[in-house]
Biopython code that builds the backbone (N, CA, C, O; Angstrom):
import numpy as np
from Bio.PDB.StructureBuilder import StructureBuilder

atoms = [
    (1, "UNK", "N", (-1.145, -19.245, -3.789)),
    (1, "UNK", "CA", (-1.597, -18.195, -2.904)),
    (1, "UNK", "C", (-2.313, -17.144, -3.738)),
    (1, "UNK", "O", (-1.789, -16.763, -4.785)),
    (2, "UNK", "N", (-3.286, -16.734, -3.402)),
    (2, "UNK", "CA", (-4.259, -15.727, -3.899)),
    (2, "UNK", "C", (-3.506, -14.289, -3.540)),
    (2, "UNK", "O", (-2.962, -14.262, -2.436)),
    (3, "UNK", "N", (-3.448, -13.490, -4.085)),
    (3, "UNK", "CA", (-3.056, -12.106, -3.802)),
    (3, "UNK", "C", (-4.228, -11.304, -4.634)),
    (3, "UNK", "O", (-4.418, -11.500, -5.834)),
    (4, "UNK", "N", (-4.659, -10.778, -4.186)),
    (4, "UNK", "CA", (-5.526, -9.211, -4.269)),
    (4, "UNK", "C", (-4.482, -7.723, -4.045)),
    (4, "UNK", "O", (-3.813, -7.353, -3.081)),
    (5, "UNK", "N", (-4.732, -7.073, -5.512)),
    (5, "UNK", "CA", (-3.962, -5.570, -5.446)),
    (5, "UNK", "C", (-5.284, -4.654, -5.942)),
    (5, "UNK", "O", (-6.142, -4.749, -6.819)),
    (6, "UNK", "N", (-4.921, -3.649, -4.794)),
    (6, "UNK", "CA", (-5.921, -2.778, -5.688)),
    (6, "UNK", "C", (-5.615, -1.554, -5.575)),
    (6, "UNK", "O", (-4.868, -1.712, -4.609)),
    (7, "UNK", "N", (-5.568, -0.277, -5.798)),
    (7, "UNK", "CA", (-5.318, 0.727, -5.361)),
    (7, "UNK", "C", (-6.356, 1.741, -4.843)),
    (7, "UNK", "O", (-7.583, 1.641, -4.842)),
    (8, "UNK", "N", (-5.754, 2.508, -4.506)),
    (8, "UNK", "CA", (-6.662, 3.608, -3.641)),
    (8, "UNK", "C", (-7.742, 3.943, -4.212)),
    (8, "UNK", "O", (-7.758, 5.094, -4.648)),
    (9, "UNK", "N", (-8.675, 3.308, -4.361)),
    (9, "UNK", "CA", (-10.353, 3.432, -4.958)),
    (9, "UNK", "C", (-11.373, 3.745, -4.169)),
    (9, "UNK", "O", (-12.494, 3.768, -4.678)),
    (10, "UNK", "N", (-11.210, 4.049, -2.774)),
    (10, "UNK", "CA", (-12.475, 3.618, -2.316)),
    (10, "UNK", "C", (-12.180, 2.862, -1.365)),
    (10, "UNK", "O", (-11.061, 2.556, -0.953)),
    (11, "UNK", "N", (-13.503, 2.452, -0.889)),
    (11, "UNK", "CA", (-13.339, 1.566, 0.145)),
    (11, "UNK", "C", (-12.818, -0.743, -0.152)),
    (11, "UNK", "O", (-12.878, -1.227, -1.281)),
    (12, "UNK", "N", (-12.559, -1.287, 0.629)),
    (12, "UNK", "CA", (-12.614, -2.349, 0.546)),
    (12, "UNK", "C", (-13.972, -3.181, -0.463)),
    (12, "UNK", "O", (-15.178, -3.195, -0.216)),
    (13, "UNK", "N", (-13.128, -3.900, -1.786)),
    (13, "UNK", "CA", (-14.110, -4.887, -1.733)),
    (13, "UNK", "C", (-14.239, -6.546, -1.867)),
    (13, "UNK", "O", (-13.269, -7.304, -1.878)),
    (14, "UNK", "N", (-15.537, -6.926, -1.960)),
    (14, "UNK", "CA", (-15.576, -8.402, -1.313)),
    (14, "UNK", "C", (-14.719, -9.472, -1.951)),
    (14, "UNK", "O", (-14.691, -10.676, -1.692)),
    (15, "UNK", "N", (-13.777, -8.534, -3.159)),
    (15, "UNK", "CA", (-12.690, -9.781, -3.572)),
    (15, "UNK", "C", (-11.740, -9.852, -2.272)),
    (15, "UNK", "O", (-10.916, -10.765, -2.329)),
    (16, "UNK", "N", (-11.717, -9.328, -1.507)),
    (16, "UNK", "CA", (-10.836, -9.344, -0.083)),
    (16, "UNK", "C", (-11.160, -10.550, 0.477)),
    (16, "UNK", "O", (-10.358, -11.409, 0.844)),
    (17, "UNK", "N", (-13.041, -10.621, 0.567)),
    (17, "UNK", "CA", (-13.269, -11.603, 1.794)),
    (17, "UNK", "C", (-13.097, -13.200, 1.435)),
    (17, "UNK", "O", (-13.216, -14.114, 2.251)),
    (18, "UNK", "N", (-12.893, -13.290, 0.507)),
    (18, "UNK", "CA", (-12.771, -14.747, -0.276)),
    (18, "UNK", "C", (-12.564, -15.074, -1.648)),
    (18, "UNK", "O", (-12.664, -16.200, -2.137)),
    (19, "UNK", "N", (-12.178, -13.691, -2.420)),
    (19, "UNK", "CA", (-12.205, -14.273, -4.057)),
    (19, "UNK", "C", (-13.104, -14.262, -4.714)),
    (19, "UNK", "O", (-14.203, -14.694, -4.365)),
    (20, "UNK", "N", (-12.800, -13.677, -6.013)),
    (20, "UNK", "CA", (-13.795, -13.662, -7.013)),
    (20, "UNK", "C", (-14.341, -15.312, -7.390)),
    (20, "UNK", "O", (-15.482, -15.645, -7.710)),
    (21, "UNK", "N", (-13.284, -16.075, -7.253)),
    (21, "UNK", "CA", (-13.675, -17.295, -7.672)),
    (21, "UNK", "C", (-13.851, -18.747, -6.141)),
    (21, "UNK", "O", (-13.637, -19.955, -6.242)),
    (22, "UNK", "N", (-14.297, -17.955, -4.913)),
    (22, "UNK", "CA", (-14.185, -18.785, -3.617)),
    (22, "UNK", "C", (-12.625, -19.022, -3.211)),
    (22, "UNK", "O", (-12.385, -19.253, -2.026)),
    (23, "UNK", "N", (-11.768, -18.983, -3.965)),
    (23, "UNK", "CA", (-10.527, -19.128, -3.258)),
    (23, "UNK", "C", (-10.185, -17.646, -2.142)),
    (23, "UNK", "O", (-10.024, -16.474, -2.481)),
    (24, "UNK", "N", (-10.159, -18.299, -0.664)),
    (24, "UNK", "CA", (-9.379, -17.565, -0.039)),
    (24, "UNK", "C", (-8.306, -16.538, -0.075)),
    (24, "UNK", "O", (-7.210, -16.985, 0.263)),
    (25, "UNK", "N", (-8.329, -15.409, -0.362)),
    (25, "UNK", "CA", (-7.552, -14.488, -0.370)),
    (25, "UNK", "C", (-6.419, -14.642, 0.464)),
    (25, "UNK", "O", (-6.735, -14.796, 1.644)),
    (26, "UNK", "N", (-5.088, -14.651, 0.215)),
    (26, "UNK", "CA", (-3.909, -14.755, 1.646)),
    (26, "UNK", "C", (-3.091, -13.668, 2.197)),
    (26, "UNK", "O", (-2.575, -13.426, 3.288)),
    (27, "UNK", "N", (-3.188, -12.880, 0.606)),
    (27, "UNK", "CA", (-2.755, -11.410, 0.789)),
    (27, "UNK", "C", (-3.212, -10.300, 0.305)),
    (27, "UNK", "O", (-3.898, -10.470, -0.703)),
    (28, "UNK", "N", (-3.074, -9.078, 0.691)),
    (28, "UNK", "CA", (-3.513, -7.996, -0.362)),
    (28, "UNK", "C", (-2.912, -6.735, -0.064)),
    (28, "UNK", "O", (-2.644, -6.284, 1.050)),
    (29, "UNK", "N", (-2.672, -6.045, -1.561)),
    (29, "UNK", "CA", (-1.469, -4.846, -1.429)),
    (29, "UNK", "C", (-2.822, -3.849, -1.940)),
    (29, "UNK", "O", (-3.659, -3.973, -2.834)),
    (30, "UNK", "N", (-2.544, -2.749, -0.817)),
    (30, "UNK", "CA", (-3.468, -1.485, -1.072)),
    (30, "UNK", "C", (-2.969, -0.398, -0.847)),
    (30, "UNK", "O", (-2.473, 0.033, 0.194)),
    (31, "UNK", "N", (-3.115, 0.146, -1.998)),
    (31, "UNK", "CA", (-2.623, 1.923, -1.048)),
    (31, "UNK", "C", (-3.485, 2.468, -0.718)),
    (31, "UNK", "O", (-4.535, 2.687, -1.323)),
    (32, "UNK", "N", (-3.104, 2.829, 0.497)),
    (32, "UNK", "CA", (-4.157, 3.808, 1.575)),
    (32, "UNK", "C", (-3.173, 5.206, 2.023)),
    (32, "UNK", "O", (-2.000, 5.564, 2.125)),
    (33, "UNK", "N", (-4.691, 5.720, 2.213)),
    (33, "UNK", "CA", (-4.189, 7.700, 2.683)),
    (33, "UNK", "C", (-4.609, 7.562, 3.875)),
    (33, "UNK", "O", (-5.528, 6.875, 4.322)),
    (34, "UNK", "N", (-3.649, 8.478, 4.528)),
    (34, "UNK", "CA", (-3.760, 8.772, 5.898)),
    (34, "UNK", "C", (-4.348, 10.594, 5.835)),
    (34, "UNK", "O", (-4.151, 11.448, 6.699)),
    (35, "UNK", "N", (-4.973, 10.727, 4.730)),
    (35, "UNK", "CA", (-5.868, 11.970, 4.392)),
    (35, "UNK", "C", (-6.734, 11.985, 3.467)),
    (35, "UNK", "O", (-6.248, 11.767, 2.357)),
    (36, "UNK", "N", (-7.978, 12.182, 3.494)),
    (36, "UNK", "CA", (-9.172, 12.219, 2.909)),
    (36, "UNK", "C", (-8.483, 13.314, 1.454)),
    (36, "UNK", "O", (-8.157, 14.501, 1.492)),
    (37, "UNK", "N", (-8.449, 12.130, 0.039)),
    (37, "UNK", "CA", (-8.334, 12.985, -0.892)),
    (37, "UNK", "C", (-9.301, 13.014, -1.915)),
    (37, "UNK", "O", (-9.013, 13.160, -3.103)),
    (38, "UNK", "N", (-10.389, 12.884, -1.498)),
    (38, "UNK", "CA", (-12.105, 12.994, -1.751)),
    (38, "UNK", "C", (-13.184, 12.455, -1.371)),
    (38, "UNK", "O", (-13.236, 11.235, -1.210)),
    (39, "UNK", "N", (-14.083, 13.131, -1.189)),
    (39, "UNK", "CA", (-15.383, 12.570, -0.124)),
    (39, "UNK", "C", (-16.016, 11.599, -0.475)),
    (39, "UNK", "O", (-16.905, 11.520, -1.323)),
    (40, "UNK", "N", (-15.320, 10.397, 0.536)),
    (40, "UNK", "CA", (-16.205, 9.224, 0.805)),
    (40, "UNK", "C", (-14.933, 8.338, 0.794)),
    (40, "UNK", "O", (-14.926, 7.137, 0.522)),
    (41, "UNK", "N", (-13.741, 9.173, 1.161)),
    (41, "UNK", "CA", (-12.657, 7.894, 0.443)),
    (41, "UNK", "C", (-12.361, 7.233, 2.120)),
    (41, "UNK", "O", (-12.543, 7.852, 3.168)),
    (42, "UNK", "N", (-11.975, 6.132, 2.007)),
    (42, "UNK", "CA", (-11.432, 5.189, 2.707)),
    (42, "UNK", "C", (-10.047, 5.656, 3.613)),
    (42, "UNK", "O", (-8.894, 5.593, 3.186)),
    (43, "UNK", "N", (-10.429, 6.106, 4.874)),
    (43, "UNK", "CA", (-8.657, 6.368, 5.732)),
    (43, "UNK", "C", (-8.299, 5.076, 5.611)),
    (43, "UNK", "O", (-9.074, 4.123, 5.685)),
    (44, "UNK", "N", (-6.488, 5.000, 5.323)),
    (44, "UNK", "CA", (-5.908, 4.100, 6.219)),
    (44, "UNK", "C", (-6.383, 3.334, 7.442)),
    (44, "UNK", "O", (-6.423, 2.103, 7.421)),
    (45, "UNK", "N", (-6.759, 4.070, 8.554)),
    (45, "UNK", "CA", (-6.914, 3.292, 9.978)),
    (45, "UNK", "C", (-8.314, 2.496, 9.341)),
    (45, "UNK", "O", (-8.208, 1.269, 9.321)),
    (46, "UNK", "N", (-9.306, 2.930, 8.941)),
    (46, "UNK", "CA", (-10.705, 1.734, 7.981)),
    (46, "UNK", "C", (-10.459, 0.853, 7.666)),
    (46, "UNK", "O", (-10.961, -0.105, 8.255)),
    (47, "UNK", "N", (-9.509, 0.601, 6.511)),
    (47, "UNK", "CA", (-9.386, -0.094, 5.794)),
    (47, "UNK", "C", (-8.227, -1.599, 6.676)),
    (47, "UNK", "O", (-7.948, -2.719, 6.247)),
    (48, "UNK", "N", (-7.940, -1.081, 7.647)),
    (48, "UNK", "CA", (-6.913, -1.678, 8.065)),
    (48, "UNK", "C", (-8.007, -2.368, 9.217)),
    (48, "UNK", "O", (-7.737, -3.461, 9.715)),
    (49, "UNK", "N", (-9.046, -1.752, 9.525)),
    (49, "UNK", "CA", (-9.976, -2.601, 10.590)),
    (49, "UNK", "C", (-10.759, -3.212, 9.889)),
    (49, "UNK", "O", (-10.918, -4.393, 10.196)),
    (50, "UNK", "N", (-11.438, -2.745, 8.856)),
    (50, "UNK", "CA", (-12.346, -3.845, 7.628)),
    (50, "UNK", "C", (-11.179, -4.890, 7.026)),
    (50, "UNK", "O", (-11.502, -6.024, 7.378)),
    (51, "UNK", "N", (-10.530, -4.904, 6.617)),
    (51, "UNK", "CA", (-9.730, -6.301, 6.625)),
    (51, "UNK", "C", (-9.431, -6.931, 7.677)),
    (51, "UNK", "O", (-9.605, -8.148, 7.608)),
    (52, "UNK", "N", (-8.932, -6.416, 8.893)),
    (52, "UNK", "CA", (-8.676, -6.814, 9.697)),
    (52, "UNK", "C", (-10.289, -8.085, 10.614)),
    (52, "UNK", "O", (-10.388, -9.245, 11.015)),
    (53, "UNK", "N", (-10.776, -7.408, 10.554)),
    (53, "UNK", "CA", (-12.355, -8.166, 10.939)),
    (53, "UNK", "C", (-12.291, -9.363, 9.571)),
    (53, "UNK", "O", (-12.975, -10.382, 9.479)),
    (54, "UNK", "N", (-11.648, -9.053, 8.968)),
    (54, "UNK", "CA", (-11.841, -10.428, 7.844)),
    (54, "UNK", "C", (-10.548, -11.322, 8.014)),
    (54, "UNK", "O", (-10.474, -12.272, 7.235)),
    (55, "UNK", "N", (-9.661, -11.179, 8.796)),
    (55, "UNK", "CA", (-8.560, -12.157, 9.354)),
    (55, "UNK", "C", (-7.501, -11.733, 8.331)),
    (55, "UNK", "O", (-6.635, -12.526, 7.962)),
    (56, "UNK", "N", (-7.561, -10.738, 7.971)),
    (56, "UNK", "CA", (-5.967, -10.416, 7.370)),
    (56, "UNK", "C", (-5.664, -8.827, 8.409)),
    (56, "UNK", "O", (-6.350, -7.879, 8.789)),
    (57, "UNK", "N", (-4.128, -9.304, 8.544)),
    (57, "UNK", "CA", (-3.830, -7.986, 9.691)),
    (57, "UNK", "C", (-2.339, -7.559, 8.467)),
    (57, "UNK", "O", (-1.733, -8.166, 7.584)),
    (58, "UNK", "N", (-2.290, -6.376, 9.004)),
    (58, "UNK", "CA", (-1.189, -5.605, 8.685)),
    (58, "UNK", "C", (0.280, -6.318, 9.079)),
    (58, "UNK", "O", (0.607, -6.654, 10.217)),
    (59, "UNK", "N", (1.199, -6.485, 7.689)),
    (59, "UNK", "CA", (2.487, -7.263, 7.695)),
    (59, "UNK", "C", (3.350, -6.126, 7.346)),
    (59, "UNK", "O", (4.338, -6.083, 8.080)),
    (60, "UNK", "N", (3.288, -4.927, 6.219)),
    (60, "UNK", "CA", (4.445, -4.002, 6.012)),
    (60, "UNK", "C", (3.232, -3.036, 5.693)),
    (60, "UNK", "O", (2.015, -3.215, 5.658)),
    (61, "UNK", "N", (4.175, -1.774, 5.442)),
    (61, "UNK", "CA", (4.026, -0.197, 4.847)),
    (61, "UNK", "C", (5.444, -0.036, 3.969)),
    (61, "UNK", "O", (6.614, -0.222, 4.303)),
    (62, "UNK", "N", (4.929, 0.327, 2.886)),
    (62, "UNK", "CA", (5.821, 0.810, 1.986)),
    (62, "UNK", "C", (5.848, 2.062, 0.888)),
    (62, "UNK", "O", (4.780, 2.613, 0.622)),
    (63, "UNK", "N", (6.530, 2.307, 0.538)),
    (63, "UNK", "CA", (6.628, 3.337, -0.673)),
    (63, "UNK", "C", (5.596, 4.835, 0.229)),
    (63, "UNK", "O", (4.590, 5.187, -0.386)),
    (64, "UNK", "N", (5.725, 5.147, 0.790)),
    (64, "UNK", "CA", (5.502, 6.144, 1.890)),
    (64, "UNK", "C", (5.395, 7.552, 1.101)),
    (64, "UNK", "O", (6.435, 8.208, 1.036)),
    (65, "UNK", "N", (4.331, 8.028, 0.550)),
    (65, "UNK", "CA", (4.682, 9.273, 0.199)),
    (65, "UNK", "C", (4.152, 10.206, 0.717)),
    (65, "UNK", "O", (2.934, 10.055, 0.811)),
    (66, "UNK", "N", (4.764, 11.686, 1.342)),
    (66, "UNK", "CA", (4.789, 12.659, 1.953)),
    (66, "UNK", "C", (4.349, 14.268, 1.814)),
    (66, "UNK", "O", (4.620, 14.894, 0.789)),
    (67, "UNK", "N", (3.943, 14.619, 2.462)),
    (67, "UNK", "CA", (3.711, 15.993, 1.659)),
    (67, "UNK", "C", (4.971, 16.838, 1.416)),
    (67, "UNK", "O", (6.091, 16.337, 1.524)),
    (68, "UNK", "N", (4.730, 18.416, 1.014)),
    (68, "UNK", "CA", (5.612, 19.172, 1.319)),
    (68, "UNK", "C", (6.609, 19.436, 2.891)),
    (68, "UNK", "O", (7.822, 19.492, 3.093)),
    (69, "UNK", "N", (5.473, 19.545, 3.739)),
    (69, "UNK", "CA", (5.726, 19.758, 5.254)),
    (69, "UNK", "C", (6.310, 18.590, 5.657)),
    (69, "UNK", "O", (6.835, 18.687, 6.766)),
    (70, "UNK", "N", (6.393, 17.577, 5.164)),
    (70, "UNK", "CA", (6.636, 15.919, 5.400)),
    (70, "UNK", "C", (5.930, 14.945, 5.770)),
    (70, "UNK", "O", (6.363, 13.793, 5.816)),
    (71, "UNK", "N", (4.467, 15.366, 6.159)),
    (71, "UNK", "CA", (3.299, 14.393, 6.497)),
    (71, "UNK", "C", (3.155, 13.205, 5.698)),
    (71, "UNK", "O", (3.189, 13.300, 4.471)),
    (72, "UNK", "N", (2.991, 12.058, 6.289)),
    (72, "UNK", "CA", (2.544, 11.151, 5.617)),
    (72, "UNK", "C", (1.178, 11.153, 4.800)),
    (72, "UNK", "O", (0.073, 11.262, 5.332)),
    (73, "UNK", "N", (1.394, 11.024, 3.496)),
    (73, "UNK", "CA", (-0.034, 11.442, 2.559)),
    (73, "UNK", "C", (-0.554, 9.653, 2.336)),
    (73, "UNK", "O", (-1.706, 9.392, 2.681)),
    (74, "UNK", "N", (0.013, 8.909, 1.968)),
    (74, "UNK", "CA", (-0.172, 7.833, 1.423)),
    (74, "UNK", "C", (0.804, 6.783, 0.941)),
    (74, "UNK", "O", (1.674, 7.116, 0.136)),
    (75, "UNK", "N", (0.696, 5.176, 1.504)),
    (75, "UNK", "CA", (1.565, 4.118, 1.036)),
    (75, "UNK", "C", (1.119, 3.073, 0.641)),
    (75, "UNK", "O", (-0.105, 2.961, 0.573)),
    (76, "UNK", "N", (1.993, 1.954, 0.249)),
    (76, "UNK", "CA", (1.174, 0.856, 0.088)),
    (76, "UNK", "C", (1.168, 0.016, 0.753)),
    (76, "UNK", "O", (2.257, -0.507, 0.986)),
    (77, "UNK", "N", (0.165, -0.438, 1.279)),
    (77, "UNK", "CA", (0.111, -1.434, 3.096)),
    (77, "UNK", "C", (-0.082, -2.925, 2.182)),
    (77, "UNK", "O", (-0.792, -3.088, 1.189)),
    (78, "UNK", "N", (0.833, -3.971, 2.904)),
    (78, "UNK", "CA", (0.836, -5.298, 2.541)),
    (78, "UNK", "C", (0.083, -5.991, 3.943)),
    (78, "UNK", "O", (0.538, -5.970, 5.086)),
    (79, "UNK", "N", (-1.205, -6.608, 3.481)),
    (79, "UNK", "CA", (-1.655, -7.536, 4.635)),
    (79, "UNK", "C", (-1.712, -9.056, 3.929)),
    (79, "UNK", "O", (-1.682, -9.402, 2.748)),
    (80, "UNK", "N", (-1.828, -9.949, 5.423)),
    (80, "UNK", "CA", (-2.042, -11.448, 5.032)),
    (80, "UNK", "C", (-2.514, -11.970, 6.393)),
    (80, "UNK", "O", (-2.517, -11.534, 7.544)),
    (81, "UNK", "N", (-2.908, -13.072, 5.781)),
    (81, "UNK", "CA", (-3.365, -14.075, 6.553)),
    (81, "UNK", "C", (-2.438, -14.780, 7.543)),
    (81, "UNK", "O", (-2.866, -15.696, 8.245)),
]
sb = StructureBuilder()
sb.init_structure("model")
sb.init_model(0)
sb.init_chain("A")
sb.init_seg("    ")
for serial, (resi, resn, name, xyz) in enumerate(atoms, 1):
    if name == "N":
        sb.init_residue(resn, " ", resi, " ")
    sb.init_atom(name, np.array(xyz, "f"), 0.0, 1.0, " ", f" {name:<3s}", serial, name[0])
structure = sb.get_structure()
């Protein structure tokens, strides 16, 4: 099984849609913000519809981290095929 990790960089890229080397991707661990923490970055709800249009949907949320007030700032979302 192919797994793709990447962290909060930016937006999605095309090692998602099939692999650096043509093998099918089956999973991929990303952390995503549910708040813009610099211009041009990738929300959560994006990143979860640009994979999603590529046939991997959302399986968990984890490691959840919060602000002061308790808002959700950012976790790491596990998708698959």
């Amino acid at each position: 099984m192919a797994l793709a990790r990447r962290p909060d960089a930016g937006p999605a890229g095309p090692e998602y849609a099939g692999g650096r080397d043509g093998r099918a991707v089956q999973a991929v661990r990303r952390e995503c913000s549910f708040v813009a923490l610099y211009e041009g970055h990738a929300l959560a709800d994006e990143v979860i519809a640009w994979l999603r249009e590529r046939g991997l949907r959302l399986i968990g949320v984890y490691n959840m981290a919060n602000d002061r007030d308790g808002r959700a700032v950012q976790a790491d979302f596990l998708f698959g095929r």
